[in-house]
C-alpha positions as CSV (number, residue, x, y, z in Angstrom):
1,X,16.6,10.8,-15.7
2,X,14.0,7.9,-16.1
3,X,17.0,5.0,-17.6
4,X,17.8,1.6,-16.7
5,X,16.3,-1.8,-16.8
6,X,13.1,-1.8,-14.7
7,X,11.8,1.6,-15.1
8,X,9.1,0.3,-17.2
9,X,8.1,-2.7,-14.8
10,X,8.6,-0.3,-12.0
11,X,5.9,1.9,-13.6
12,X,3.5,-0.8,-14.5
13,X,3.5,-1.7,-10.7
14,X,2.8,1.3,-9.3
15,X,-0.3,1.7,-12.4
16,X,-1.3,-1.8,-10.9
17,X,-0.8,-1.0,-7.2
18,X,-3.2,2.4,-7.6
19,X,-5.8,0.6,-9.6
20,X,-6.1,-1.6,-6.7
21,X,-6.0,0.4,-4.0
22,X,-8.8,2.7,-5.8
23,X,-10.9,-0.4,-6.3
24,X,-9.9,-2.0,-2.7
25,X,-10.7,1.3,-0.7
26,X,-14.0,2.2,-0.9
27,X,-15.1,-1.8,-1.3
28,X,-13.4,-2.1,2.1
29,X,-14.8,0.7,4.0
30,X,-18.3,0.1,2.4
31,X,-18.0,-3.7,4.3
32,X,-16.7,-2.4,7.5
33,X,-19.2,0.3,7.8
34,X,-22.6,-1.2,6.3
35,X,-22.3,-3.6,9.5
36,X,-22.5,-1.5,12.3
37,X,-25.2,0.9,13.8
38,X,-26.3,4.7,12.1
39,X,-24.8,6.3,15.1
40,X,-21.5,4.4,15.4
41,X,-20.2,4.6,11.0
42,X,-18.3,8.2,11.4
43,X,-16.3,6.3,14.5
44,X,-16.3,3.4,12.4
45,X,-15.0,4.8,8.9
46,X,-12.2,6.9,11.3
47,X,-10.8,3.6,12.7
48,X,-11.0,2.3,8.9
49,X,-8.8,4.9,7.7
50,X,-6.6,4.7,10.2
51,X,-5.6,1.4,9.9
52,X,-5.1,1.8,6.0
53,X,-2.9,4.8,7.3
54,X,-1.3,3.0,9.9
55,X,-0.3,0.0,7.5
56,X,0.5,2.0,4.6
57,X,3.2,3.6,6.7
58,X,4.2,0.3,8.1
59,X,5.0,-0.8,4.5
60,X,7.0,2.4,3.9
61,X,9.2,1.5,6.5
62,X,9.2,-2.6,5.3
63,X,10.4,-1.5,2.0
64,X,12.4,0.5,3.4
65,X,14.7,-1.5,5.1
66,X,14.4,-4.5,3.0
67,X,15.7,-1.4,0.4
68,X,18.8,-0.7,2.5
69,X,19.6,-4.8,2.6
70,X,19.9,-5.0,-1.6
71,X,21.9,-4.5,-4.1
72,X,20.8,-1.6,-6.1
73,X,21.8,-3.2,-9.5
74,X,20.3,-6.6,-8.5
75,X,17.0,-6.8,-6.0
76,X,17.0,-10.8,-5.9
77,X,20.7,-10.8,-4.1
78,X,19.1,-9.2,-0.7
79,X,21.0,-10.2,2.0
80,X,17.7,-11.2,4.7
């Protein structure tokens, strides 16, 4: 059940998060890939989304264990 203090600011940050990853995306494969040769942007775009992939699950694991270190009730009392 969706009750508690922050479910509302928890939901606005994941709106905000989405809206910038849909806008930050494309804008950064379009730079990567507009700057290197015809034959090379499929190999280009690939390394692209891999990174994204790559640090999207880095931040997954961040969160985490930064997660595991707080206070459920309070999230500024983290003990790093």
């Amino acid at each position: 059940m969706l009750t508690g203090h922050n479910v509302a600011g928890s939901i606005a940050l994941v709106v905000i998060s989405g809206a910038c990853a849909a806008f930050a995306i494309p804008r950064s494969t379009r730079c990567s890939c507009s700057r290197c040769r015809t034959e090379l942007r499929g190999r280009a775009f690939g390394v692209a989304q891999g990174g994204l992939m790559a640090s999207q699950g880095l931040g997954v694991l961040v969160a985490g264990a930064l997660a595991g270190r707080c206070d459920p009730v309070w999230p500024s009392e983290c003990s790093v």
